[in-house]
Every structure is written in C-alpha cells, then in structure tokens.
C-alpha positions, 0 to 999 in steps of 0.5 A: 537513513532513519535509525528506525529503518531495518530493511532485509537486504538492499533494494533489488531494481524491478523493472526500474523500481528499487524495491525492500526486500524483507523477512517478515512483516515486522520488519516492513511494519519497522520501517513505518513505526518503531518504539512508538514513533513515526518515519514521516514519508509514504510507502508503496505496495508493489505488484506486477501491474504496478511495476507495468504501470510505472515503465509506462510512466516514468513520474510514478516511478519517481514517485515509487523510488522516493518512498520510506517504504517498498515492498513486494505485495505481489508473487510476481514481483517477489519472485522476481526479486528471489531470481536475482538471488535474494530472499524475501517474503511477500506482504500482501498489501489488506495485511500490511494495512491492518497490522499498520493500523493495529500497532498504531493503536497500540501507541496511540498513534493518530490516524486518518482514512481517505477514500473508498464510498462513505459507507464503506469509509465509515464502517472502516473507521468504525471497526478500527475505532472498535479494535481500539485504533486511534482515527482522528478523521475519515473523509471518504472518496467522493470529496468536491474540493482537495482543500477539505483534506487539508483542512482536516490534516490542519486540524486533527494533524494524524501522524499515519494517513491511508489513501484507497484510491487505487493506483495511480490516482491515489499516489498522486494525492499523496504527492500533493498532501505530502507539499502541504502536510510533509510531517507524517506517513502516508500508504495508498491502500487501494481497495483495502477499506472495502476488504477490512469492511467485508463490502468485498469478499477476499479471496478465499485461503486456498487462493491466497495459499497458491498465489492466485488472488488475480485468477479468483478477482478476475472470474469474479469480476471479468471486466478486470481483464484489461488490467490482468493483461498486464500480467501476462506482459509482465510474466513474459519480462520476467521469465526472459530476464528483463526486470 
C-alpha cells in the first residue's frame, strides 16, 4: 500500500465490491494527493446503481476492486457499509471532483478533462483554469478515434485525468488509457463537467440534506425511470441483508 493511503477503516465487501470506508473528505482526497504528489491509479464513486451494475457484470467488478480509491457516493451504499457496523461518511462524487481538482491547483498539479459536449467540456476547463487548476488539455466526449487521447497524454503527460462518460463506458476507457499511460491517476466523474458548468442544475440542498438527489433526477428527468429501478432491487438486498 502507498505511504500515502489513510483509509478510514478496512474495506467493507458490498454486493461484492471492496469499498473504503472513510471520515471525511480529506481523507479520500489523501488517498489520491498527499504533500504534493500523486498515487497513480484510478478511483470509483460508488452508488447503488453502480454496485447493481457490477453483480451483472463480473468485469466491472474486477475493474472497480483494483482501484487506489472506492468510496461510497451513495446513501444506499453508505448505509449498507454502517449496518455491517462500521462508520463512514458519504462523498458525493461533483464534490470529490471539485475538492480534487482545487487541491491539485494548490501544487500545481497537471490535469486533464475527457468527456461531456464540447461546450460543456470547454466552460469546465475554463473555470477550473479561473480558480487557478493546472488543465493541461480538454478533449471533449465526441472524439472519432481513442489515438487523439493518447496523443495528448504523450504530449501534455497530466498526472490526474477525469472521464465524464458515464458508467460503464467510461471505466472502460480508463481501462485502455491506463495500458498506455499507467503512470497517473484517473477518476470517471459521470455528469459532473455538466454540474460544475451549470449546464445541469443539481438538486437542490433540501434534497441533498434528505438524501434524495435520485427522487429530484427522476421527476426532472422521467426517462431515468429504467435506471431508478435499480434502486429499488438494491433497497430490497439490503434490507434483507444480502450485500
């Protein structure tokens, strides 16, 4: 294990996925950067339709248990992991990110953002540039050909690099960058670029106080439905102990 790793408590099996339980957001923001240097590697965010995801899809789950970093952005999963009797805090994933990419500013740490529309990808890269983050390149989602992402990993060679893909699609690129460029860290970040930008509106602090982001998502967007179902599968394995 890295020097740099502080994890909480040990990992807590979920469903099958090995996650860190940890006290605050520092602490998971240790595992990635501590006294100005890097763990090269790749961190998950972990929510319930993720650990549904991966029991489906036993190469996900590899992928997810190899990871530096796993932590729980989800109160289903964080209060799976408190029933099995040990404390942690969640992390919600936009808030990770952002804390992420303001400590690297603070050693100037090179970044680089893959995914989202262009707009959205430019006005992410421009507002971290503002708040003084160190983005050496932004390729947005829409690319033709992988190799345009190598190029730039060979050329600008960023230490931290973020994926908004969604899952799973954007794990599995990490998966291939990582074979060619191994020596920094990746995070897949969903929808986040769209959240930081305001090109979609988070819920609001109400929702996020009672733990019901996935309730405000859904009546904003009803075609969610399908992948809120996931939820409930997930609700009735934990309250029937089976994660």
């Amino acid at each position: 294990m890295s020097k740099y790793r502080k994890s909480f408590s040990s990992p807590v099996n979920v469903g099958g996925l090995s996650i860190m339980p940890f006290a605050s957001m520092d602490d998971a923001l240790d595992q990635v950067i501590s006294d100005g240097h890097v763990t090269p590697g790749f961190g998950v965010s972990v929510n319930s339709e993720i650990v549904m995801l991966a029991r489906r899809d036993p190469a996900l789950m590899a992928h997810i248990n190899n990871a530096v970093l796993r932590f729980a952005d989800g109160i289903g999963v964080v209060k799976t992991i408190a029933s099995k009797g040990v404390k942690n805090t969640r992390i919600p994933g936009c808030e990770f990110w952002e804390a992420l990419m303001l400590r690297a500013g603070k050693s100037d740490i090179p970044v680089m953002l893959i995914g989202a529309k262009p707009q959205v990808n430019e006005a992410a890269v421009a507002q971290l540039r503002a708040a003084g983050v160190n983005v050496v390149c932004g390729i947005d989602g829409y690319f033709d050909d992988e190799d345009v992402l190598r190029k730039a990993l060979s050329q600008h060679q960023p230490k931290i690099i973020t994926v908004a893909m969604g899952a799973p699609k954007q794990e599995q690129l990490i998966v291939r960058l990582r074979e060619f460029y191994p020596d920094a860290f990746y995070l897949g970040v969903g929808g986040t670029y769209d959240v930081y930008t305001g090109h979609v509106k988070r819920a609001p602090k109400l929702f996020c106080d009672l733990h019901l982001e996935w309730f405000y998502r859904l009546c904003a967007q009803p075609t969610r439905i399908g992948r809120q179902w996931s939820l409930a599968k997930y609700l009735a394995l934990h309250l029937t102990r089976q994660l």
